[in-house]
Z-matrix of the N, CA and C atoms (Angstrom, degrees):
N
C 1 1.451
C 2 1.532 1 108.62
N 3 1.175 2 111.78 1 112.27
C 4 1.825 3 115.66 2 151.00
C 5 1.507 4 110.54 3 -43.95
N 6 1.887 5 81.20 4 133.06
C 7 1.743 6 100.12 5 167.69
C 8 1.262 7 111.29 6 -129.83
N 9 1.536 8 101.19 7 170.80
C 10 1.548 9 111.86 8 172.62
C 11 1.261 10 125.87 9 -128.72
N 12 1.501 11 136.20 10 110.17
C 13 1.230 12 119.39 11 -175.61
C 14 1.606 13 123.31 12 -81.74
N 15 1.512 14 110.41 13 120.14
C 16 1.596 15 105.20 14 -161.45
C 17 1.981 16 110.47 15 -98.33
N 18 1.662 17 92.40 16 94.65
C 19 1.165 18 85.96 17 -155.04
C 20 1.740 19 74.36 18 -125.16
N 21 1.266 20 139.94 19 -3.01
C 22 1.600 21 131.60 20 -143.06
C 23 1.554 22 80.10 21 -102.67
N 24 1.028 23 134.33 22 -31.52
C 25 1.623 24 124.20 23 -173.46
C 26 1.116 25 124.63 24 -3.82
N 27 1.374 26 106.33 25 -73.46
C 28 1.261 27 148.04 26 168.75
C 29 1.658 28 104.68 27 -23.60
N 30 1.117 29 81.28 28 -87.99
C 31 2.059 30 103.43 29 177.63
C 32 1.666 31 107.33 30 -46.90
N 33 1.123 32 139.35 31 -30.00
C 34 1.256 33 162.59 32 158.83
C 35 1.500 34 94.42 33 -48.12
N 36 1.458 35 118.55 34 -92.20
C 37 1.082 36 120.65 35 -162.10
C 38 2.184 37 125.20 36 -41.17
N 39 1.361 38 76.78 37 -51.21
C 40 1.647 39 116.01 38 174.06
C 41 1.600 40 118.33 39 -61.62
N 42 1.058 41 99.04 40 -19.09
C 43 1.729 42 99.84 41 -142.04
C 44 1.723 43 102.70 42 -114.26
N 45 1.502 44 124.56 43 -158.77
C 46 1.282 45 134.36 44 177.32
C 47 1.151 46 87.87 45 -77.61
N 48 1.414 47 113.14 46 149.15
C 49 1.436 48 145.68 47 171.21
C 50 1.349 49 108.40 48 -140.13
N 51 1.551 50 101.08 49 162.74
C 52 1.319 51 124.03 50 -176.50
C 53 1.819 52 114.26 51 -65.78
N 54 1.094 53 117.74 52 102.58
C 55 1.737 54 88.27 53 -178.90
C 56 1.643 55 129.07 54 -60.77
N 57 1.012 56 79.32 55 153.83
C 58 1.613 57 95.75 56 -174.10
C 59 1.865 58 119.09 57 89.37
N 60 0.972 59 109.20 58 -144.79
C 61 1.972 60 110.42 59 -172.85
C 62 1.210 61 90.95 60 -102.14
N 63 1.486 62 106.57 61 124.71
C 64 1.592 63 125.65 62 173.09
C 65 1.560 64 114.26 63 -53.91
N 66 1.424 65 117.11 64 -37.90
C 67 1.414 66 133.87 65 -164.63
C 68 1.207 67 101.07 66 -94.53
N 69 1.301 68 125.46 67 -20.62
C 70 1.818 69 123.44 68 -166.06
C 71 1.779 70 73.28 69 -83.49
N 72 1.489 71 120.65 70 -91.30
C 73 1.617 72 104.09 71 -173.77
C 74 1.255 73 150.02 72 -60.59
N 75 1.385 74 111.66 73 8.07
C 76 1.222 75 103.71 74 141.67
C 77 1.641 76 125.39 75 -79.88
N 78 1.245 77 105.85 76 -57.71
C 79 1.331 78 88.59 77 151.88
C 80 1.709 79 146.20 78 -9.13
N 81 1.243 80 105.58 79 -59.28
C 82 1.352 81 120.58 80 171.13
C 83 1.410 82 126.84 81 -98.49
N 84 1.681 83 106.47 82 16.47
C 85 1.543 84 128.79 83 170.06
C 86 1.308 85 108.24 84 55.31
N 87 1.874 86 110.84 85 50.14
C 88 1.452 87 108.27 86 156.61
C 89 1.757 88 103.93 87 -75.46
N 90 1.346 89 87.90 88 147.10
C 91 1.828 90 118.07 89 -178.75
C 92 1.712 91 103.38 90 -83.15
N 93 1.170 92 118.36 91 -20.73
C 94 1.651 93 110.70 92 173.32
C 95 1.973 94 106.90 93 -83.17
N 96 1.326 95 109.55 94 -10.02
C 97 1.587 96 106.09 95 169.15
C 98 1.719 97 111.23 96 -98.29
N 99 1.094 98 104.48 97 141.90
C 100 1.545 99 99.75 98 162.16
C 101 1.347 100 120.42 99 -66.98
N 102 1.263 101 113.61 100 142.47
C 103 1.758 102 118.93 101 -169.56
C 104 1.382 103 94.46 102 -100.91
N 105 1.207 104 128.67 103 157.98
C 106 1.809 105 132.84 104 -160.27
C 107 1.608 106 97.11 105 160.11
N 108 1.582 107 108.92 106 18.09
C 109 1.507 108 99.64 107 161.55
C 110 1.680 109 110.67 108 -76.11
N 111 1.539 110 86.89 109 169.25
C 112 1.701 111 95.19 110 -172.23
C 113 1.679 112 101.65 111 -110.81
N 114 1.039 113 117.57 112 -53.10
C 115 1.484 114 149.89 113 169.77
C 116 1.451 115 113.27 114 -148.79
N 117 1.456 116 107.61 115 166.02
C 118 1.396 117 126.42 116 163.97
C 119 1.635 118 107.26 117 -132.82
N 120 1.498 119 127.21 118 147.90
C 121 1.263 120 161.50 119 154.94
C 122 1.617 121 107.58 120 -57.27
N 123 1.498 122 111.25 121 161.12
C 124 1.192 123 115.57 122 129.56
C 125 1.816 124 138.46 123 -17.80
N 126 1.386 125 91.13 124 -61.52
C 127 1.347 126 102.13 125 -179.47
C 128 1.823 127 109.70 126 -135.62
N 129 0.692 128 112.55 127 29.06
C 130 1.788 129 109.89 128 -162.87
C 131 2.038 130 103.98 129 -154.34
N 132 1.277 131 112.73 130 113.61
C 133 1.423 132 107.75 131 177.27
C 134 1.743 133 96.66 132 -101.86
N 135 1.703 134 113.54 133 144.26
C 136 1.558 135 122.10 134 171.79
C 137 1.315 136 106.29 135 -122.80
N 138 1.867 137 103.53 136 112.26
C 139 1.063 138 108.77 137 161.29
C 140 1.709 139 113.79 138 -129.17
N 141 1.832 140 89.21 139 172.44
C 142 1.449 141 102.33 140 -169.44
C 143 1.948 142 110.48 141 -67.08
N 144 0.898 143 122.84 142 121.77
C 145 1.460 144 107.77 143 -179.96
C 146 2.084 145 114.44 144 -48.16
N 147 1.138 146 103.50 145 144.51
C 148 1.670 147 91.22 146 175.36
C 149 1.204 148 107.57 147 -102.41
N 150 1.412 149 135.84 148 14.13
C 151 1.655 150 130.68 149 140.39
C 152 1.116 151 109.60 150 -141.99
N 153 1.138 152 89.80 151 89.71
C 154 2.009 153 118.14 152 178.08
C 155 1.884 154 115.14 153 -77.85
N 156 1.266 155 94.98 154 156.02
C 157 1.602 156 96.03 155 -155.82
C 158 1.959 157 82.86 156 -99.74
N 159 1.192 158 106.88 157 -54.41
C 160 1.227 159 97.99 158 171.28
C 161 1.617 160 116.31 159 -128.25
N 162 1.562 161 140.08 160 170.26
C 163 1.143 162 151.82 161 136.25
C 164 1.823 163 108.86 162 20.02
N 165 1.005 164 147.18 163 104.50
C 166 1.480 165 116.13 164 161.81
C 167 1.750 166 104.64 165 106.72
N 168 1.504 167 116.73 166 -18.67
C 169 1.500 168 121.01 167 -176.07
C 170 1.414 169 113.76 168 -60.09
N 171 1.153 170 108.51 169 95.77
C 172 1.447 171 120.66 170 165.46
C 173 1.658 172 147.34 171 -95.00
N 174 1.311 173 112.03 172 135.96
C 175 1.911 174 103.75 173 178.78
C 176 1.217 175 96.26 174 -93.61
N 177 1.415 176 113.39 175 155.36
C 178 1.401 177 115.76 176 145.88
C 179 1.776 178 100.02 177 -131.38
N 180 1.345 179 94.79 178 143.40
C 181 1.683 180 110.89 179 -162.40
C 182 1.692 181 105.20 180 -129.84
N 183 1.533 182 108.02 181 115.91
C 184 1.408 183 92.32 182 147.96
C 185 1.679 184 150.04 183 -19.53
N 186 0.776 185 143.87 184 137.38
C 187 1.621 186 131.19 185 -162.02
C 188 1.355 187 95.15 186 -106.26
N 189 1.499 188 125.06 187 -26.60
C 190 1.852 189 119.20 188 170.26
C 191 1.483 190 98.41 189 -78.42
N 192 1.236 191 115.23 190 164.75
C 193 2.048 192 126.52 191 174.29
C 194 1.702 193 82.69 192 -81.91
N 195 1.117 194 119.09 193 143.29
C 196 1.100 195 140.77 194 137.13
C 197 1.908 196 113.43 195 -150.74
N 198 1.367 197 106.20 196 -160.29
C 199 1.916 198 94.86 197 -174.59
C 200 1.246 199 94.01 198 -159.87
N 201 1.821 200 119.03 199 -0.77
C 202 1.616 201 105.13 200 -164.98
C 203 1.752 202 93.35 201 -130.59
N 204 1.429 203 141.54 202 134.26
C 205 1.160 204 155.61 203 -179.88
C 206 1.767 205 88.05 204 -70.46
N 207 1.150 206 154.71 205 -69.41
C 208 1.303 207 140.15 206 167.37
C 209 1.285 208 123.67 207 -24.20
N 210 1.310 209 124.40 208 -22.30
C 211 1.592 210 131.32 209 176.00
C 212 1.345 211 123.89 210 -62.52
N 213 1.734 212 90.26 211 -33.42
C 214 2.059 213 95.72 212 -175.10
C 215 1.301 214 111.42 213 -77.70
N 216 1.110 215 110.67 214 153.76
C 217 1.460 216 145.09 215 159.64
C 218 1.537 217 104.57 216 -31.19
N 219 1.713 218 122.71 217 170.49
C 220 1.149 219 129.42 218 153.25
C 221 1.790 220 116.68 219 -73.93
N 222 1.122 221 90.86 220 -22.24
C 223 1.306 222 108.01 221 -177.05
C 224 1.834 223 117.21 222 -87.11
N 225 0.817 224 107.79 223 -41.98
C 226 1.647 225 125.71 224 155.43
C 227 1.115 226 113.39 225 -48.11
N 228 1.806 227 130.06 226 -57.87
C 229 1.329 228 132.76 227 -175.71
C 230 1.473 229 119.13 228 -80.29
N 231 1.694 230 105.04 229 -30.67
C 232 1.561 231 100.24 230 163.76
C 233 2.026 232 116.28 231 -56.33
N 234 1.279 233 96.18 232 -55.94
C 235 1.469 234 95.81 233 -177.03
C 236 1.493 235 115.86 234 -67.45
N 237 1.264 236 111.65 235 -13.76
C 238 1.773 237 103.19 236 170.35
C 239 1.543 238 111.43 237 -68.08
N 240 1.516 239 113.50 238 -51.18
C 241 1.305 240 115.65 239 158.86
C 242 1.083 241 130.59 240 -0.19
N 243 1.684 242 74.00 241 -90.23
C 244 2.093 243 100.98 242 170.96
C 245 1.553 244 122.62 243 -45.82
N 246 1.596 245 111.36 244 -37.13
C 247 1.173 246 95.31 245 177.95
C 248 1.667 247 138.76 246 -85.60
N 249 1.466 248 94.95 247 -16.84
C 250 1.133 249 128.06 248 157.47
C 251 1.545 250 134.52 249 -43.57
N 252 1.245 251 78.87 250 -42.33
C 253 1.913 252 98.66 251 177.22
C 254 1.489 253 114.26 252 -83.05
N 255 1.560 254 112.05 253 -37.38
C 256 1.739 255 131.71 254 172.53
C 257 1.486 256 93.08 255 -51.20
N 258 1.500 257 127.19 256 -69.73
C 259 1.529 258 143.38 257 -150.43
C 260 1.577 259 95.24 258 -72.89
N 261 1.365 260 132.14 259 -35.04
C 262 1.089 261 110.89 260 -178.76
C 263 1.923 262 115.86 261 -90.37
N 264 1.161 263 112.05 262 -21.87
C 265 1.309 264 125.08 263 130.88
C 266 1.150 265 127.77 264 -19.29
N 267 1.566 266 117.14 265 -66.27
C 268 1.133 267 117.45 266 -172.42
C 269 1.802 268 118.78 267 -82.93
N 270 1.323 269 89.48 268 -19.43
C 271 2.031 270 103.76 269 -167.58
C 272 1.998 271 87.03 270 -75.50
N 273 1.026 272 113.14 271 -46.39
C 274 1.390 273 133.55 272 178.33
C 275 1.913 274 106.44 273 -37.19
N 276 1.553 275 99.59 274 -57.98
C 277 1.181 276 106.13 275 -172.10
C 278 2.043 277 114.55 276 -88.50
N 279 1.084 278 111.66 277 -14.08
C 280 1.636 279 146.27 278 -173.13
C 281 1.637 280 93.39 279 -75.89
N 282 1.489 281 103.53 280 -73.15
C 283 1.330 282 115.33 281 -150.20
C 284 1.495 283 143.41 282 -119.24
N 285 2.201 284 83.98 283 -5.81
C 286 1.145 285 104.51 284 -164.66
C 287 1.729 286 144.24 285 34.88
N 288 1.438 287 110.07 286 30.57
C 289 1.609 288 111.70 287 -176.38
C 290 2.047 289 116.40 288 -60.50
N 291 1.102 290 99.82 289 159.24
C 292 1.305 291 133.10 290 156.99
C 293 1.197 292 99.41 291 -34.12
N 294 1.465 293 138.61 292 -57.87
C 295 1.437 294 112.29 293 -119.41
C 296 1.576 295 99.10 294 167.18
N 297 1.133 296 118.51 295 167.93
C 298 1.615 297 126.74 296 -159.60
C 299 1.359 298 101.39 297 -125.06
N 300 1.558 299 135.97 298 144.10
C 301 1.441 300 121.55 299 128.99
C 302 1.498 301 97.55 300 -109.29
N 303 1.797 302 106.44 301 127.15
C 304 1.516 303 87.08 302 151.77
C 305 1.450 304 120.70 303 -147.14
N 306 0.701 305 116.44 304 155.74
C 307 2.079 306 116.13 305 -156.30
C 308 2.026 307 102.32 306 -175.09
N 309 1.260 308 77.98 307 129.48
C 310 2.070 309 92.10 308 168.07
C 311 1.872 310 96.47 309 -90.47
N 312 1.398 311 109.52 310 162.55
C 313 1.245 312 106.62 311 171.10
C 314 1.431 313 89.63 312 -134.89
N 315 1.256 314 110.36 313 145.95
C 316 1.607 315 123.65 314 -166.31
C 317 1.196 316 98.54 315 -118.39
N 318 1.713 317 121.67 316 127.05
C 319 1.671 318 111.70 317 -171.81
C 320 1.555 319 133.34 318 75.83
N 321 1.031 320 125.27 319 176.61
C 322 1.486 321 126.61 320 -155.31
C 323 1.923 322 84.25 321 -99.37
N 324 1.352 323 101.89 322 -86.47
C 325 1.252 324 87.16 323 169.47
C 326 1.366 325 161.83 324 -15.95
N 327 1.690 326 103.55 325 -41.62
C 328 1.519 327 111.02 326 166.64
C 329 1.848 328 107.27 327 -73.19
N 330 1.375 329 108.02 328 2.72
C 331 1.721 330 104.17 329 175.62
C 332 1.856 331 109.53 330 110.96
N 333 1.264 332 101.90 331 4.34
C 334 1.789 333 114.26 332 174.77
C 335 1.194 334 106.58 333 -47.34
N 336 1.282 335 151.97 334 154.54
C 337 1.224 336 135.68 335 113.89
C 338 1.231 337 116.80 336 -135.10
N 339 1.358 338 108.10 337 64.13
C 340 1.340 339 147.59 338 169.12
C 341 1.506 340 123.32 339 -134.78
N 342 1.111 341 144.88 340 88.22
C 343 1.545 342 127.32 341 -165.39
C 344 2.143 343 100.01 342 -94.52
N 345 1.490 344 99.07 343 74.38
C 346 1.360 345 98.03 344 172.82
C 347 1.976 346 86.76 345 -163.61
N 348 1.198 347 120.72 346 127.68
C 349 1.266 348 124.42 347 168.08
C 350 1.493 349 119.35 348 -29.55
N 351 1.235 350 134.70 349 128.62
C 352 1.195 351 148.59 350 155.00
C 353 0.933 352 147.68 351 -157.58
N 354 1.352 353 163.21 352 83.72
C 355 1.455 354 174.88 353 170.90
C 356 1.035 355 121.38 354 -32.72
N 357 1.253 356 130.86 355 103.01
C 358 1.620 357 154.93 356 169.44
C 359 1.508 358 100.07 357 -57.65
N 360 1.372 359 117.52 358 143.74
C 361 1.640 360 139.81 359 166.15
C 362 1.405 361 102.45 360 -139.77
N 363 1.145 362 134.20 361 99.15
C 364 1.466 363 149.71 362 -175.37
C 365 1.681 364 108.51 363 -110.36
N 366 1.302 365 124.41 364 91.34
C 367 1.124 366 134.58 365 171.98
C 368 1.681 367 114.93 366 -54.70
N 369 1.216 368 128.31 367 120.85
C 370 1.377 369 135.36 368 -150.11
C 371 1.881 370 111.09 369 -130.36
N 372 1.297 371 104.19 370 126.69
C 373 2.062 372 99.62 371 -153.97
C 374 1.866 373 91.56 372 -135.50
N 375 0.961 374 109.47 373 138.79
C 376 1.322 375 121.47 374 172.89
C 377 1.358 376 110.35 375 -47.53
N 378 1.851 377 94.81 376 144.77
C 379 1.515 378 91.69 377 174.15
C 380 2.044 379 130.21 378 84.18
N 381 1.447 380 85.37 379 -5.18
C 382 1.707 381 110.11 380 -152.46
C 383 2.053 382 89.48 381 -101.64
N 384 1.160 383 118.62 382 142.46
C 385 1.429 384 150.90 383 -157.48
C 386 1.247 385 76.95 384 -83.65
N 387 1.557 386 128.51 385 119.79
C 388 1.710 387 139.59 386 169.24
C 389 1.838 388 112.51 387 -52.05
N 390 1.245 389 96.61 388 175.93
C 391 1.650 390 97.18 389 173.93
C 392 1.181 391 119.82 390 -89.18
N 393 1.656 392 122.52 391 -8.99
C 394 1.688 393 132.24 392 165.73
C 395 1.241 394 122.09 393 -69.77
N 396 1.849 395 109.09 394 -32.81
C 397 0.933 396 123.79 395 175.10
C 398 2.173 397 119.34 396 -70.49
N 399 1.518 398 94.76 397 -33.75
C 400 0.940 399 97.18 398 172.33
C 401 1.278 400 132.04 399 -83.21
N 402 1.549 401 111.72 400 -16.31
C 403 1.644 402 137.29 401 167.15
C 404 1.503 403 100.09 402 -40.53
N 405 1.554 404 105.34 403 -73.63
C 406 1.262 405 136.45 404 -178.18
C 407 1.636 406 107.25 405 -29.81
N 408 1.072 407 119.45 406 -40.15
C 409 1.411 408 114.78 407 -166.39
C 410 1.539 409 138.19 408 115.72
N 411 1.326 410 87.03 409 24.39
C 412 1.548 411 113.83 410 -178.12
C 413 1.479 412 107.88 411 -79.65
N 414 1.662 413 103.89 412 158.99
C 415 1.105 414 103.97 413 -161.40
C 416 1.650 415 96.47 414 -117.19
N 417 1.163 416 131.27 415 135.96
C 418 1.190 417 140.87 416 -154.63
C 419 1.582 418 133.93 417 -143.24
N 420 1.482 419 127.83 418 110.08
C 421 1.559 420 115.31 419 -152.85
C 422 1.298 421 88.65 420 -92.37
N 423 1.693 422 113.86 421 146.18
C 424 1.528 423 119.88 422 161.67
C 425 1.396 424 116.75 423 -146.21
N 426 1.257 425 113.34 424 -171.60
C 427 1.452 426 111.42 425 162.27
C 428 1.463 427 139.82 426 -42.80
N 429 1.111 428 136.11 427 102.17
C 430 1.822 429 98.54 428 -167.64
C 431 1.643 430 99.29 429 -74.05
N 432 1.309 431 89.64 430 147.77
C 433 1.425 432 120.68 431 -173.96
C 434 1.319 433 107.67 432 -36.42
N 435 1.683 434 99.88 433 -50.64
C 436 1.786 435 97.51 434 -162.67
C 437 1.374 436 104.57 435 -65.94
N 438 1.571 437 122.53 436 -30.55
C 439 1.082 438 103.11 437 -176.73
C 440 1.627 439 132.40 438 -85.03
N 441 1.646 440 106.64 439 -6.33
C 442 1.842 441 110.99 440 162.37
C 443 1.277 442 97.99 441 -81.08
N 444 1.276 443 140.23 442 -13.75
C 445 1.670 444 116.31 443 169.15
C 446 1.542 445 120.05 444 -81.61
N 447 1.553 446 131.07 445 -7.43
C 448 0.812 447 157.18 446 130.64
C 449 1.369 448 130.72 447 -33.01
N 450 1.631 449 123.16 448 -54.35
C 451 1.387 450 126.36 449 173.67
C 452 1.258 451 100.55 450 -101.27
N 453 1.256 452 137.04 451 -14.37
C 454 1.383 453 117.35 452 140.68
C 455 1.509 454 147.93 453 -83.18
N 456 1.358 455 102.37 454 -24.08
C 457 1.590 456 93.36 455 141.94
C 458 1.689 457 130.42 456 -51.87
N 459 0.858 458 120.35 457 -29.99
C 460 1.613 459 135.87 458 167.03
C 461 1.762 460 111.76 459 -60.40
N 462 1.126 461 108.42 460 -25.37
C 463 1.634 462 94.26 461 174.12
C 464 1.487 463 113.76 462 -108.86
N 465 0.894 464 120.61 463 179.28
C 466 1.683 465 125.46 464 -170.98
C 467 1.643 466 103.65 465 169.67
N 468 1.173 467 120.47 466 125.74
C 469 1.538 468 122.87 467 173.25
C 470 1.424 469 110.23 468 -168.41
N 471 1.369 470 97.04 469 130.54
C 472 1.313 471 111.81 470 164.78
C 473 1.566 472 114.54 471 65.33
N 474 1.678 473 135.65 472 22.86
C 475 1.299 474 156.57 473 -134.08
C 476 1.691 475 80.93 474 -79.50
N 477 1.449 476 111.47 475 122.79
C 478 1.581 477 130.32 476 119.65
C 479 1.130 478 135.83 477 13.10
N 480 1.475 479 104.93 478 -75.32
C 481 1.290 480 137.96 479 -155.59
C 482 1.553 481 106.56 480 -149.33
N 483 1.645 482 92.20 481 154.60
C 484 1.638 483 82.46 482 179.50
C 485 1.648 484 113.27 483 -88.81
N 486 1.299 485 125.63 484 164.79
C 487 1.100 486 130.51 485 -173.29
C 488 1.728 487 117.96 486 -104.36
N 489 1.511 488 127.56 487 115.46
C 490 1.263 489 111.38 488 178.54
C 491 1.557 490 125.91 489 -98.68
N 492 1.304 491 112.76 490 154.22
C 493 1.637 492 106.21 491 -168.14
C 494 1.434 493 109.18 492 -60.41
N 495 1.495 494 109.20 493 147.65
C 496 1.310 495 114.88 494 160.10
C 497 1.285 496 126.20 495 -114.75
């Protein structure tokens, strides 16, 4: 099994970045972002996080820029729902965890470092090194990314919504 050591966070956070909104180009399949989508929605792209706390750590992101969860639509918030409920479904059937973290962080401050809406699903397993701990600078073995975007591209059941190519 491929691993990943999630130690670049840091350097990520801190460091050179891509200009402009990370999520606007991937989205639009700029080649200077790493691609680690799973699918995209109507309105909602799912990708694998590329420094995942555990196995299965996923965003799901609006496909318009926005930064504030008050911005969407009725129609936006129904299907976040929905997709939400599929993905934990699916992490369920993928990965079988313990346990959920899931929370958007709005702003730099609440811990963003992304300024484009997105929602974390962090699959959570006994015994497993916390997310303070990992804040902190811990060093941590996981899945490599490419390869949970991989076995999750491979499943699909019973979809919601329809799914458009990426």
């Amino acid at each position: 099994m491929d691993y990943f050591l999630n130690f670049a966070k840091g350097d990520y956070v801190h460091g050179k970045r891509p200009d402009g909104c990370i999520l606007c180009k991937l989205t639009r399949g700029d080649t200077d972002v790493s691609n680690l989508i799973v699918f995209c929605t109507a309105r909602f792209g799912v990708s694998v996080n590329l420094y995942p706390f555990n196995p299965g750590h996923l965003l799901i992101f609006s496909l318009r820029h926005t930064e504030d969860l008050r911005t969407l639509s009725d129609e936006e918030q129904t299907e976040l729902w929905q997709l939400r409920n599929y993905l934990l479904d699916m992490l369920d059937s993928v990965y079988q965890p313990h346990a959920y973290n899931v929370g958007v962080n709005m702003g730099l401050a609440a811990g963003a470092s992304i300024s484009h809406l997105h929602e974390h699903i962090i699959p959570r397993y006994p015994n497993e090194i916390g997310i303070p701990e990992l804040m902190g600078g811990k060093r941590v073995l996981v899945e490599d990314p490419r390869k949970t975007c991989e076995r999750l591209k491979s499943y699909y059941e019973d979809l919601p919504f329809s799914i458009r190519s990426t």
